[in-house]
C-alpha positions in Angstrom: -10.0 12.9 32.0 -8.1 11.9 28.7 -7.5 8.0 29.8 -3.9 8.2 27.4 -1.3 10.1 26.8 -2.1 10.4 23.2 -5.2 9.6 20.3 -2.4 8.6 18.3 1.2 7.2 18.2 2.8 7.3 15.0 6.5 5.4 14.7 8.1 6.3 11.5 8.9 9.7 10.3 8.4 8.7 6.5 6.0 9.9 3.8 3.1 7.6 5.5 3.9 8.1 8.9 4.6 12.0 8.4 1.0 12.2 6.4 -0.9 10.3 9.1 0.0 12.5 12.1 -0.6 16.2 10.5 -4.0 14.7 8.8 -5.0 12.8 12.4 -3.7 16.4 14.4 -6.2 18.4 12.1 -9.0 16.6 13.1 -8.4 17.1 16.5 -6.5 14.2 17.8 -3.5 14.1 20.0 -1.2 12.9 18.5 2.4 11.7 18.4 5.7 11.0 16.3 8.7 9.1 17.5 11.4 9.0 14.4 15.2 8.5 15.4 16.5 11.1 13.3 20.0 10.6 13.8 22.3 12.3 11.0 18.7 11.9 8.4 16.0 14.3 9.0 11.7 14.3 8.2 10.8 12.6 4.9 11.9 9.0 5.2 13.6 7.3 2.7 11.9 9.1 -0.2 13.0 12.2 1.2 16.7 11.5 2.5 17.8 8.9 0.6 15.1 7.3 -2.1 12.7 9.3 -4.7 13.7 12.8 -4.3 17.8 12.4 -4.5 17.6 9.9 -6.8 15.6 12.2 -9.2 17.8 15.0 -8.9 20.8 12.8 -9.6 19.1 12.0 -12.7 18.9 15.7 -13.8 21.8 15.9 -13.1 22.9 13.1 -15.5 20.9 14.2 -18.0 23.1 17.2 -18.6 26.8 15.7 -19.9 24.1 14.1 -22.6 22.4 17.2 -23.5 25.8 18.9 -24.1 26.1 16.0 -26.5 22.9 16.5 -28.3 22.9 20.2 -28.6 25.8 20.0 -31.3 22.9 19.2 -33.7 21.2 22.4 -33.0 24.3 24.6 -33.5 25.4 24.5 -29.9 29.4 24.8 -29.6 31.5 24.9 -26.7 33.9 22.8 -24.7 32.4 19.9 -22.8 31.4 20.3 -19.0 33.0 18.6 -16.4 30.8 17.5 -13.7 31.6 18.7 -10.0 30.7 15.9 -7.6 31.1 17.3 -4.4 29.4 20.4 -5.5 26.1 18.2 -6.7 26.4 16.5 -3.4 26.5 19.6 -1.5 23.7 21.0 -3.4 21.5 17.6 -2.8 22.2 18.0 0.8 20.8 21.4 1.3 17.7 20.6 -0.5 17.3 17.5 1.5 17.7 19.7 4.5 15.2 22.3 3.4 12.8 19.5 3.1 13.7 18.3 6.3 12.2 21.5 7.8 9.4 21.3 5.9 8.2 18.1 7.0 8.9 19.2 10.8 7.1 22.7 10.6 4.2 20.7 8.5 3.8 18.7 11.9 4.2 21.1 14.1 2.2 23.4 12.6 -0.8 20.9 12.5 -0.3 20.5 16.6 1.9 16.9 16.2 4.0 16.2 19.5 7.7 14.9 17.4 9.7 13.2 19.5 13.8 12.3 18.3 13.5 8.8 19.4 13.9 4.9 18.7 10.2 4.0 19.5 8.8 0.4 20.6 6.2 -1.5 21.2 5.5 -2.0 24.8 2.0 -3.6 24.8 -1.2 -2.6 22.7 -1.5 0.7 23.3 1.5 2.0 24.5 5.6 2.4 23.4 8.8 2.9 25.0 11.0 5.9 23.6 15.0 5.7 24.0 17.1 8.8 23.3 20.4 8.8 22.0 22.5 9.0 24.6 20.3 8.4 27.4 20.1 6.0 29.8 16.5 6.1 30.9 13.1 5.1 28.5 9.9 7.1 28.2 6.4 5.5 28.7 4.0 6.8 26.4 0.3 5.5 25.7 -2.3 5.8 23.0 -5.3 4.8 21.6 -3.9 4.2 18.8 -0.7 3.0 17.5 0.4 3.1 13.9 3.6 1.5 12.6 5.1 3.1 9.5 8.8 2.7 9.7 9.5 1.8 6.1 11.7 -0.7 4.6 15.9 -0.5 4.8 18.0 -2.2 2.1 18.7 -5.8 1.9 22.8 -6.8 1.4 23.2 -10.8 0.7 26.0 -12.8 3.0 28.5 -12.8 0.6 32.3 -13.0 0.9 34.0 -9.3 1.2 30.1 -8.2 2.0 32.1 -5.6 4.3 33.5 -3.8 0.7 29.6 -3.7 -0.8 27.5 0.0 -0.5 23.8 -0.1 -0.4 21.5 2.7 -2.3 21.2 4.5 1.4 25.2 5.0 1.0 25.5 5.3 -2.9 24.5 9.5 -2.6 27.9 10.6 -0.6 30.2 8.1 -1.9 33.6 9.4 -2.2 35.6 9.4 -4.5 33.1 9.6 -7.6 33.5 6.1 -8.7 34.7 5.6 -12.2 34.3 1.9 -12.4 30.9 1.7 -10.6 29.6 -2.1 -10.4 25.6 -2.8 -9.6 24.2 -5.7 -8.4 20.7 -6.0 -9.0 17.9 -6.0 -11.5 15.0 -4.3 -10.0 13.9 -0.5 -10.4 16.7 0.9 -7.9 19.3 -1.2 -9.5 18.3 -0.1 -13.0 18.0 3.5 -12.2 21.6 3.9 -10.6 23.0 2.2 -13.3 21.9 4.7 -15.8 22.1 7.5 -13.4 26.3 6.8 -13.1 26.2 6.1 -16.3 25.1 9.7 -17.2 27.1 10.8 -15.3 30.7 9.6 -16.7 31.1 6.4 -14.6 32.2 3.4 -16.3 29.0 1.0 -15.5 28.8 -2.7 -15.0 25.2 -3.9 -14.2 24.6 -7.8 -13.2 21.5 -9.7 -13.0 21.2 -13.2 -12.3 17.6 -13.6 -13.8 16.6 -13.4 -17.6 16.2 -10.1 -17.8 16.2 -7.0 -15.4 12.5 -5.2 -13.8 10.3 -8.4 -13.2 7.1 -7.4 -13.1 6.7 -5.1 -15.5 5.8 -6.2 -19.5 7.8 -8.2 -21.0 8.3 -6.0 -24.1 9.1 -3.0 -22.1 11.6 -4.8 -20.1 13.6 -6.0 -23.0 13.4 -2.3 -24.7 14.8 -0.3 -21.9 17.7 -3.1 -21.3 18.7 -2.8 -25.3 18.7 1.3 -25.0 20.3 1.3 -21.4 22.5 -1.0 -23.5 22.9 1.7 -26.2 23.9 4.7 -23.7 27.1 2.6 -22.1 25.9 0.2 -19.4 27.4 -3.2 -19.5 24.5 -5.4 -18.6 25.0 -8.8 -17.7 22.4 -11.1 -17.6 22.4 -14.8 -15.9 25.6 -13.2 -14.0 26.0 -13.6 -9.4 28.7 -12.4 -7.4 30.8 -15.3 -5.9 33.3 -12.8 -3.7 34.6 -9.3 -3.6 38.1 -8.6 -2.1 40.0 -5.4 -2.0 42.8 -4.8 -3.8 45.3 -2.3 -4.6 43.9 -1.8 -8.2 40.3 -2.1 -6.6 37.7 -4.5 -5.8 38.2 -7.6 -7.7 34.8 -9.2 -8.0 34.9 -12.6 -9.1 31.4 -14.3 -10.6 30.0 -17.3 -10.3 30.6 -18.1 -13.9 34.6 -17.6 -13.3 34.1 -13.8 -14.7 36.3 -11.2 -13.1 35.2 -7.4 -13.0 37.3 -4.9 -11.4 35.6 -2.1 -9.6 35.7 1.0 -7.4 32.9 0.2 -5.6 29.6 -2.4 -5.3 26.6 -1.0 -5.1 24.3 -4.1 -4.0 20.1 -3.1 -5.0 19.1 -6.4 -4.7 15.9 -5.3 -2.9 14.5 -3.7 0.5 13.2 -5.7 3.6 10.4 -4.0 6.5 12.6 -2.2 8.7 11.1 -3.9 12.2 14.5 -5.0 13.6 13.9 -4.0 17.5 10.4 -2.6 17.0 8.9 -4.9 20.0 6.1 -6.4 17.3 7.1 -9.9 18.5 6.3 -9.1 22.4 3.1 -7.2 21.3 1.8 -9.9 19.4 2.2 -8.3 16.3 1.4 -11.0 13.2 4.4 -11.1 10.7 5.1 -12.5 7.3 8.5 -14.6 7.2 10.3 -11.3 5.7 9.3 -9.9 8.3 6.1 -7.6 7.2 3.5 -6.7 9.0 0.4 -8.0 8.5 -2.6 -5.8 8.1 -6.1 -6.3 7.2 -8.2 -4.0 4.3 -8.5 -1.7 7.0 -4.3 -1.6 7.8 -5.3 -3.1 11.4 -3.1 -5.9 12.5 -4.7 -8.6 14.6 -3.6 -6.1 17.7 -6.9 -4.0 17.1 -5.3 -0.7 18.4 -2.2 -1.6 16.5 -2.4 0.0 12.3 0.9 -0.3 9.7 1.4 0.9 6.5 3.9 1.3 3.4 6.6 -0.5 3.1 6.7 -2.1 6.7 3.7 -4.0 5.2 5.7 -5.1 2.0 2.6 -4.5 0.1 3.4 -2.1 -2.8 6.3 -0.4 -2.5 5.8 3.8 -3.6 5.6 6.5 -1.9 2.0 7.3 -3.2 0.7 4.4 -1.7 2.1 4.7 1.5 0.0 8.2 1.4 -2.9 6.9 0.6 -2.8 4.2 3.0 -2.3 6.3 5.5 -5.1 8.9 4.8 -7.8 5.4 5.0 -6.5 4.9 8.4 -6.6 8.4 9.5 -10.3 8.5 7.9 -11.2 5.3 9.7 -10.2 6.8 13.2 -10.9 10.5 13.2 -13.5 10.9 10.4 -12.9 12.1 6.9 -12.8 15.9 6.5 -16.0 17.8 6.0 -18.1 17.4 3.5 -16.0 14.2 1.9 -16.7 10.5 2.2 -14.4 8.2 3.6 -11.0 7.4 1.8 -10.8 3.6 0.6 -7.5 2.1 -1.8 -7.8 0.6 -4.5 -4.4 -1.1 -6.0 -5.6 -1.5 -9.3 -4.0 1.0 -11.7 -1.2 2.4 -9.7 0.8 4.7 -12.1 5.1 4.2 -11.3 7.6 5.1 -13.3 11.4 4.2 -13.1 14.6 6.4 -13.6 16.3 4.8 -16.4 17.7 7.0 -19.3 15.1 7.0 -20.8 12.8 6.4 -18.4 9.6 4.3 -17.9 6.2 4.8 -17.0 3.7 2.8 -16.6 0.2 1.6 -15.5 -2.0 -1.1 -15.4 -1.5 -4.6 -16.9 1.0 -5.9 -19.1 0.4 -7.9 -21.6 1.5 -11.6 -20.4 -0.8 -10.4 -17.3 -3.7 -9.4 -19.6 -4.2 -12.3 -21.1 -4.3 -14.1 -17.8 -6.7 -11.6 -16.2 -8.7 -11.1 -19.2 -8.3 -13.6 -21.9 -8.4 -12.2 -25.0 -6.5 -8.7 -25.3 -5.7 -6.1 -28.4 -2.1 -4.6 -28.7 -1.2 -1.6 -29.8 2.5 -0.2 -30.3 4.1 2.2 -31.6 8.1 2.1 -31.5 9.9 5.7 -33.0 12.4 8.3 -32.9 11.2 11.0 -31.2 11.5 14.3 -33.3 14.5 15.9 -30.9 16.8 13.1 -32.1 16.2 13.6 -35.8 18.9 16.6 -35.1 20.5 15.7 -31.8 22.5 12.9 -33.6 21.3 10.3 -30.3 19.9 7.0 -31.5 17.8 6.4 -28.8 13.9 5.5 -29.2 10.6 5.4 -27.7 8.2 2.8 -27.6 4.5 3.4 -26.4 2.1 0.4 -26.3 -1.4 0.4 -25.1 -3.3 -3.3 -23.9 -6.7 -3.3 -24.0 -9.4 -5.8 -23.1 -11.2 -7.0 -26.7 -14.5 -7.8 -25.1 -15.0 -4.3 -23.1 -12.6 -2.1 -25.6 -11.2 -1.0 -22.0 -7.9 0.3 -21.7 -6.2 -1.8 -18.9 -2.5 -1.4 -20.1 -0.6 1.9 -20.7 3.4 1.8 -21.4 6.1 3.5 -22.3 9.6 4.2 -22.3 11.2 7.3 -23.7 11.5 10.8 -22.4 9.5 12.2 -19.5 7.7 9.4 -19.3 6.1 9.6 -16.2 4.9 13.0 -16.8 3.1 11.7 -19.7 1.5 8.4 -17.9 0.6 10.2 -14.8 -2.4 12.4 -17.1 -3.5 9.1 -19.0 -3.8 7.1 -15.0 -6.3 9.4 -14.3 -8.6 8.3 -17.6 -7.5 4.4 -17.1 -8.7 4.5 -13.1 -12.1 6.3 -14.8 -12.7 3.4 -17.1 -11.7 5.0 -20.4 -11.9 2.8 -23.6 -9.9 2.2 -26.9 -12.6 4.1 -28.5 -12.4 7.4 -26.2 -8.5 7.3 -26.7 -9.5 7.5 -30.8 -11.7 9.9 -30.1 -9.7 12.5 -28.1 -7.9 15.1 -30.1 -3.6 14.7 -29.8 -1.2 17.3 -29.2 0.9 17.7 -31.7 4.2 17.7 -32.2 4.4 15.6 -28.7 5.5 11.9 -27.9 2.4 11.8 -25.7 0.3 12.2 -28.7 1.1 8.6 -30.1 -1.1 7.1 -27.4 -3.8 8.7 -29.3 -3.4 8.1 -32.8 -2.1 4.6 -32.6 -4.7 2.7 -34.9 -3.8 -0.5 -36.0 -3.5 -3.5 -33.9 -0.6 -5.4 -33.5 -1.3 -8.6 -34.8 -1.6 -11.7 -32.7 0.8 -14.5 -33.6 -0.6 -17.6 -35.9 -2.0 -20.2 -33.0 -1.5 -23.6 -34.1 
C-alpha cells in the first residue's frame, strides 16, 4: 500500500510548477497541484498577468507607429484610433484560452488540480483551504515542491492606497493619458514604452543613474536616449515623496520639490517570493531575509522532501528558468525520459530580452563584467539605421555589440537593441552556450539585407581607451 496520498505535491500553478507536475505525472508519479485560482487561471504570472499580456500590449503599440512609418512607403489614410476596451477584451480571451490549455495539459498527463490556497503542514504533507469553506484538507506526499512565484513589491509611501502595480496596470480604466512609472528595472522600462506607444503621455522616474542595472552599460544608456526619442520623459536621480488625489489627478510631489500630475502610478519597482502564509516557517523551511527560499544545486531546501523553484527562490527571474529548474527536479525524482540523460542548469548564458520600443536582447557578459571575469576583452560595435527607416522617416537606431575574451577569441557577450531583438539573440544563444568564437562568427556567411547580419560582418575592434 501507497504509504501517501501522493509522489508529488506541487503548490504554484505557474510556468515551473505547471511544467513539474505534467512532466512528474508522465513518468508515472502521483501527483498533485494546489493553485488558488481565484478570478486568474493556469499559467502564473507569465500567463495572466506578466510575459504573454505584456507582449501582446506591445504589438499592440507598435501599430499607432507603424501607421506613422508607412507614409514613407506611400501608405495614406486617416490615423487609427486605438480601442482600449476592445484590446482588453481581446487579451482576456487569449489569456482564458490559455488558461484551458494549461488545465487540460495537466489533466491530460493524469495531474490531480486542486482550486486551493495550499500550506505547509510538516515535511511531507499540506493543508488545502477552499474559498468559502470552513473546513481544511490533509494531503501527504513524498514530495513537496514549492513554486508559487514572486508578487509585486509597492514601497510604504504616502497616498500608497492611489499607486497600481504591473498585476493591475492590464484592466486599468480609464486608459490613462498621463501615465506616471516608478521604476527602472525591465517591467518598469517596458510599460513605459508600451503606454507610450500607445498614445499615453509618459513620465518614467528612476532614482539610480540610469535605468536596467545589470545589463551593459552601453546598452543601458542607448535604449534610455531612443526611449527618450519616441516620447518618454525619463527622469533620472528622481523618488516619489507623496501621491494625493485630486480633482485634476494625482499630484505626485518628488523628493527634489518636483511636481508631476498624473492619472495614475504605476509602481515596478521590483517583485518579492510570494510565501506570505505558505507555512515555510513552521516547516522549517530556510529563508533569505526577502523572504526566498533557499535551495541547494539540486532545488532541495534543507527539508529533504521539501524542492522550490523560480521566482520563490529569487534566483533568476524568467520564465525559461523557472522550466528548466523544474525539469532537473522532476529528473532527480522520477528519472529522465528514456533514452536521455539527466537534466542539469547551467546559468551561464541565459538569453532575455526586454520590451522597450525598440527592444533589447541580450546574452552573456557585458562589458564592465568581462573585464572582471576575464581580464582583457575585444569590443566590437556597430551602431546604424536600419534600412526600413531610410524611408519610414523614424530616427530611431540599432546598436549591436559583441564582447569577446582576447585570450580564447570566445564570444562571451552578445547585445543589441533595435527591432526584434530577441528573435535575433535567441539563434546566436544557441552558438554562445556551444562555445562559438570571434573567428566562427567571421567565418559564417550573413543574411543579407538583415539587422541580424551585422553580428557577422562586424570586423574592426573598437579601440580600447589610452591607459595612463
Amino acid at each position: 500500500m501507497n504509504k501517501h496520498d501522493f509522489d508529488l505535491i506541487v503548490i504554484g500553478g505557474g510556468s515551473g510548477g505547471v511544467r513539474a507536475a505534467r512532466m512528474a505525472a508522465q513518468r508515472g508519479a502521483r501527483v498533485a497541484l494546489a493553485e488558488r485560482l481565484g478570478g486568474a487561471g493556469l499559467g502564473g504570472t507569465c500567463v495572466n498577468v506578466g510575459c504573454i499580456p505584456k507582449k501582446l500590449y506591445s504589438y499592440a503599440a507598435h501599430y499607432a507607429e507603424a501607421f506613422e512609418e508607412s507614409h514613407g512607403f506611400g501608405w495614406e489614410g486617416q490615423a487609427p484610433v486605438l480601442n482600449w476596451a476592445a484590446l482588453k477584451a481581446n487579451r482576456a480571451r487569449e489569456i482564458t484560452r490559455l488558461n484551458g490549455i494549461y488545465g487540460n495539459l495537466l489533466t491530460g498527463a493524469g495531474v490531480t488540480v486542486f482550486n486551493a490556497f495550499a500550506r505547509l503542514d510538516g515535511p511531507q504533507s499540506v493543508m488545502l483551504k477552499v474559498d468559502g469553506e470552513a473546513a481544511e484538507q490533509r494531503l501527504t506526499a513524498q514530495h513537496i515542491l514549492v513554486a508559487t512565484g514572486g508578487t509585486p513589491h509597492l514601497p510604504d509611501i504616502e497616498g500608497r492606497e492611489h499607486v497600481i502595480d504591473s498585476n493591475a496596470i492590464f484592466d486599468l480604466e480609464p486608459f490613462p493619458q498621463r501615465l506616471l512609472v516608478v521604476g527602472g528595472g525591465y517591467i518598469a522600462c517596458e510599460f513605459a514604452s508600451i503606454f507610450n506607444g500607445l498614445g499615453a503621455q509618459v513620465t518614467q522616474l528612476y532614482r539610480g543613474e540610469q535605468v536596467l542595472r545589470g545589463f551593459d552599460d552601453e546598452i543601458r544608456h542607448f535604449v534610455a536616449a531612443e526611449m527618450g526619442k519616441a516620447g518618454v520623459d525619463l527622469r533620472l536621480g528622481a523618488d516619489v515623496a507623496s501621491i494625493t488625489k485630486t480633482d485634476a489627478g494625482l499630484r505626485v510631489r518628488l523628493k527634489d520639490g518636483g511636481e508631476v500630475m498624473a492619472d495614475a502610478v504605476l509602481y515596478a519597482t521590483g517583485r518579492v517570493p510570494l510565501v506570505a502564509g505558505l507555512g515555510l516557517q513552521a516547516a522549517g523551511v530556510a529563508q533569505r531575509k526577502d523572504g526566498a527560499v533557499v535551495v541547494d544545486e539540486h532545488y532541495q531546501t534543507n527539508v529533504p522532501s521539501i524542492y522550490a523553484v523560480g521566482d520563490v527562490t529569487s534566483r533568476v527571474q524568467l520564465t525559461p528558468v523557472a522550466l528548466g529548474e523544474a525539469m532537473v527536479v522532476v529528473d532527480q525524482l522520477f528519472g529522465p525520459q528514456a533514452g536521455k540523460p539527466e537534466r542539469r542548469m547551467s546559468y551561464e548564458f541565459i538569453p532575455t530580452a526586454v520590451f522597450t520600443h525598440p527592444s533589447i536582447g541580450t546574452v552573456g557578459y557585458g562589458e564592465a563584467q568581462a573585464r572582471e571575469l576575464y581580464g582583457e576583452v575585444t569590443i566590437f560595435r556597430s551602431e546604424f539605421k536600419a534600412l526600413k527607416h531610410t524611408l519610414s522617416g523614424s530616427s530611431e537606431r540599432t546598436l549591436m555589440k559583441l564582447v569577446v575574451e582576447t585570450k580564447t577569441d570566445r564570444v562571451v557577450g552578445l547585445h543589441m537593441v533595435g527591432a526584434e531583438a530577441g528573435e535575433i539573440v535567441q539563434g546566436f544563444a544557441v552558438a554562445m552556450k556551444a562555445g562559438a568564437t570571434k573567428a566562427l562568427f567571421d567565418s559564417t556567411i550573413g543574411i543579407h539585407p538583415t539587422a541580424a547580419e551585422e553580428f557577422v560582418t562586424m570586423r574592426e575592434p573598437v579601440k580600447s581607451p589610452a591607459k595612463s
